[in-house]
C-alpha positions as CSV (number, residue, x, y, z in Angstrom):
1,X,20.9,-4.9,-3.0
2,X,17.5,-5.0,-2.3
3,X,14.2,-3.2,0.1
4,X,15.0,-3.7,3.4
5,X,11.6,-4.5,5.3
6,X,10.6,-5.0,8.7
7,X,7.9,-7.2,8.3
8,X,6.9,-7.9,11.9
9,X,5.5,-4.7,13.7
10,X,2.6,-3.9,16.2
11,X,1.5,-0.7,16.6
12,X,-0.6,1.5,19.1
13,X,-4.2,-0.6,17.6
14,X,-1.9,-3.7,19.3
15,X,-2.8,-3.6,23.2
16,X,0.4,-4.4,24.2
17,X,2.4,-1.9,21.9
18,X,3.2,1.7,22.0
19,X,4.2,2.7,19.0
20,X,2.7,5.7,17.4
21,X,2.0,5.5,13.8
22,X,4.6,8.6,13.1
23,X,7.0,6.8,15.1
24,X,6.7,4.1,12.7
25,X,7.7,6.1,10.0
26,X,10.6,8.1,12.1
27,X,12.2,4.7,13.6
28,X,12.0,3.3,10.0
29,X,13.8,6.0,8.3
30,X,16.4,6.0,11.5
31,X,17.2,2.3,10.5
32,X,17.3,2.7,7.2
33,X,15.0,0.7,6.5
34,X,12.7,1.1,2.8
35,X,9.7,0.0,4.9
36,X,7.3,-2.0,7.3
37,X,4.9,-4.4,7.6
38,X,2.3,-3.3,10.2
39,X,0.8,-6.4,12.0
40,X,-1.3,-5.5,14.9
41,X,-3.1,-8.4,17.0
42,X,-6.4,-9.2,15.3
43,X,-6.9,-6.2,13.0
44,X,-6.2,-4.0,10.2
45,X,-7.1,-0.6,11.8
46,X,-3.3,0.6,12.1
47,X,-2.3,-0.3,8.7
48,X,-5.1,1.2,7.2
49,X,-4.4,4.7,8.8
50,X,-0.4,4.3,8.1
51,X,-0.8,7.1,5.5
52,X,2.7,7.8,3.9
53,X,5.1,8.2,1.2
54,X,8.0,8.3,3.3
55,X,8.4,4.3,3.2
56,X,6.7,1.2,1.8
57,X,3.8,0.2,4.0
58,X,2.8,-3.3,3.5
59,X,-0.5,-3.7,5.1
60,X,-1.2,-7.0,7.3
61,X,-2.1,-8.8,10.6
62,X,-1.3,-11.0,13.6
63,X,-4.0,-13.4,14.1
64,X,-4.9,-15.6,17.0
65,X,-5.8,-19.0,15.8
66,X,-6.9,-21.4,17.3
67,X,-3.5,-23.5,16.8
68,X,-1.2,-20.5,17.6
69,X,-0.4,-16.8,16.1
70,X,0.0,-16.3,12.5
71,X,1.2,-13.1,10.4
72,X,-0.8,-12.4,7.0
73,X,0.5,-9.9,4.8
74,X,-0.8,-7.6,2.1
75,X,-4.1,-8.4,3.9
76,X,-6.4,-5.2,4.4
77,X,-9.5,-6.6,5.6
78,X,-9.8,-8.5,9.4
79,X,-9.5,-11.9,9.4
80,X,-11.6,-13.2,12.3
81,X,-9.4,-14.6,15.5
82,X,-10.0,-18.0,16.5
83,X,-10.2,-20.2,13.9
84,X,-8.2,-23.3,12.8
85,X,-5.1,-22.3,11.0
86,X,-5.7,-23.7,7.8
87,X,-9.1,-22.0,7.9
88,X,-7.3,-19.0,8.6
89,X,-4.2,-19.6,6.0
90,X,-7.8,-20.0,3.5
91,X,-9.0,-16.1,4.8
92,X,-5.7,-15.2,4.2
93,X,-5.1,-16.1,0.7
94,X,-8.4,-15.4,0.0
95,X,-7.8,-11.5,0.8
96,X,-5.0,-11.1,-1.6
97,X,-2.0,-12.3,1.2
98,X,0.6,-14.2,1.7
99,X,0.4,-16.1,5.5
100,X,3.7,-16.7,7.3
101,X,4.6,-18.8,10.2
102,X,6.0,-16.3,12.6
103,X,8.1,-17.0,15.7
104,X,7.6,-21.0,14.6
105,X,10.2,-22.0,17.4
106,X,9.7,-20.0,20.5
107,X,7.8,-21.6,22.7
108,X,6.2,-18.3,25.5
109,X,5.1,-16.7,21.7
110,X,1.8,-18.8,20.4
111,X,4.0,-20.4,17.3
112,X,1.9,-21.6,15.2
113,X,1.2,-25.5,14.8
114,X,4.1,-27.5,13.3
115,X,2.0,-30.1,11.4
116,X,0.5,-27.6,8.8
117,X,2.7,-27.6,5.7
118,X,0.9,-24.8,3.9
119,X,2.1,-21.9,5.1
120,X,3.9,-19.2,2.2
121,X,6.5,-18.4,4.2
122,X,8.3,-18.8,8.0
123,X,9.9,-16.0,9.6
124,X,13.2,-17.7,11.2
125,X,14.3,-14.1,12.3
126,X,12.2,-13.0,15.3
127,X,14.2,-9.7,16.9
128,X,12.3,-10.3,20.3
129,X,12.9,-14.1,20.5
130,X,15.1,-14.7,23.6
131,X,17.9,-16.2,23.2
132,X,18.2,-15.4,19.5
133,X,20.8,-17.3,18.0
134,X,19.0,-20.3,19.3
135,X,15.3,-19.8,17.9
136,X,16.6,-18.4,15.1
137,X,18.7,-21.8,14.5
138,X,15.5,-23.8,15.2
139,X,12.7,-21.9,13.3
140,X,16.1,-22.2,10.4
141,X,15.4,-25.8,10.4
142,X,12.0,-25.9,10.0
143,X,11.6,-23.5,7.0
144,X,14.4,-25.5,5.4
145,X,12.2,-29.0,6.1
146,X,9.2,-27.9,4.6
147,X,11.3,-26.0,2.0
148,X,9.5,-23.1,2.0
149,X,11.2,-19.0,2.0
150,X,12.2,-17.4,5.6
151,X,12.2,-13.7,6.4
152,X,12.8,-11.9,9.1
153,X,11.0,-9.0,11.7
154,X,11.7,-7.1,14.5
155,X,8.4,-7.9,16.3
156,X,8.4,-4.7,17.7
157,X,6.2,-3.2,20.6
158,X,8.2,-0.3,21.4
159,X,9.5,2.1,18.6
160,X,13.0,2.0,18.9
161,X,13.3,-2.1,18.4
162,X,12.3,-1.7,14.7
163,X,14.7,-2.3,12.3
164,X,16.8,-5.1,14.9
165,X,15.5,-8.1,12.4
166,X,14.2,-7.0,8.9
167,X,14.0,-8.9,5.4
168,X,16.2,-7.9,2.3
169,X,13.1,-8.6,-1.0
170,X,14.1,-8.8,-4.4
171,X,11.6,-6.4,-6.1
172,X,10.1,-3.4,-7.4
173,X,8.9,-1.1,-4.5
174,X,5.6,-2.0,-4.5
175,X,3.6,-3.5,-2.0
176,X,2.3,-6.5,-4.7
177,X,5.7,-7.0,-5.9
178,X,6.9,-7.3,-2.6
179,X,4.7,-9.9,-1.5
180,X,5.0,-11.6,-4.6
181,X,9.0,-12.2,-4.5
182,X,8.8,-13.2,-0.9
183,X,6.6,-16.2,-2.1
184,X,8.9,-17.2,-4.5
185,X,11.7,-16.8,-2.6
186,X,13.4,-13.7,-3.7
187,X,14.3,-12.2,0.2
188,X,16.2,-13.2,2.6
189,X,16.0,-12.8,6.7
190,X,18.8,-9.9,8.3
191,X,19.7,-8.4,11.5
192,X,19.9,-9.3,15.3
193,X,18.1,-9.7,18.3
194,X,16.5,-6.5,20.2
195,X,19.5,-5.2,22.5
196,X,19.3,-6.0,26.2
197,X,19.3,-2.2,26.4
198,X,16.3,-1.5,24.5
199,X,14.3,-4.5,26.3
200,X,15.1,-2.6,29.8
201,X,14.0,0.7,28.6
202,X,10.6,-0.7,27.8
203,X,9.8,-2.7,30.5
204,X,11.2,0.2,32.6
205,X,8.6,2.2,30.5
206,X,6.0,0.0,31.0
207,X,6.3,-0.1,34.8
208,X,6.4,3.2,34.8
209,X,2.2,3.3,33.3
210,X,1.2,1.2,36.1
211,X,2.1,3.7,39.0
């Protein structure tokens, strides 16, 4: 059948996420999920101190080019923010990663540029992209133009959205293997979009911070 992996999530070394690195692991395992990738904003910190044998932990980042966001994975050293994309897709592959073209349709998300061709990967499966069905139809169409494998995240800020969007990889449970068959193609993007539910409780969460 296949790992199940969410390969999009922020944790507490995001700024705008809350999730603990043991809820990680306990919202993973609730999902049924065989593991993460942790991509926190502009450093490796969290996926470093993800310490566990519980579930895979693919190690990797969300970085802030200059020409929008872009998710590198099986990446354990920072990859500086603010640099073109292809300079950064360079830094990437240079580390040992894969880079992927996350969120590549919606718009209020920093997609990255739709003139590079380079990229390993797209993720057409974005669980906080509102509506869905829709960006998930559009970033569809531009993995299948440049012909290049989709996969799927939750994008999670807020532990109990991992899991809603995750990618089924064709491989050994092993972190190289993994990103290895993604590259070739070997996984394919699952799940939904975060539940209205869920969204509530975290902004209802977040206000609640503030006061």
């Amino acid at each position: 059948m296949g790992l199940k992996i969410d390969l999009h999530v922020h944790t507490c070394y995001s700024r705008d996420s809350s999730i603990t690195l043991k809820q990680v692991v306990a919202y993973a395992k609730k999902r049924g999920l065989d593991g993460v990738a942790i991509t926190d904003h502009n450093t490796v910190q969290g996926a470093l101190k993800l310490k566990t044998h519980d579930i895979i932990v693919v190690p990797g980042i969300e970085v802030s080019t200059l020409n929008g966001h872009l998710l590198g994975l099986n990446v354990t050293v920072p990859i500086p923010a603010k640099l073109g994309i292809e300079e950064t897709i360079y830094l990437i592959h240079e580390a040992g990663g894969i880079a992927v073209a996350p969120h590549p349709a919606t718009f209020y998300k920093s997609p990255p540029s739709r003139r590079v061709s380079s990229y390993d990967a797209v993720e057409v499966m974005n669980g906080s992209s509102i509506p869905f069905p829709v960006f998930t139809f559009l970033s569809k169409r531009f993995a299948d133009g440049l012909g290049l494998p989709q996969t799927g995240g939750s994008d999670s800020h807020y532990a109990p959205e991992i899991g809603a969007a995750y990618t089924v990889v064709d491989a050994d449970p092993e972190v190289d293997e993994i990103v290895c068959a993604i590259k070739k193609g070997d996984a394919y993007p699952m799940g939904k979009g975060i539940p209205w539910k869920t969204r509530l409780e975290r902004t209802a969460l977040g206000l609640k911070r503030k006061f």
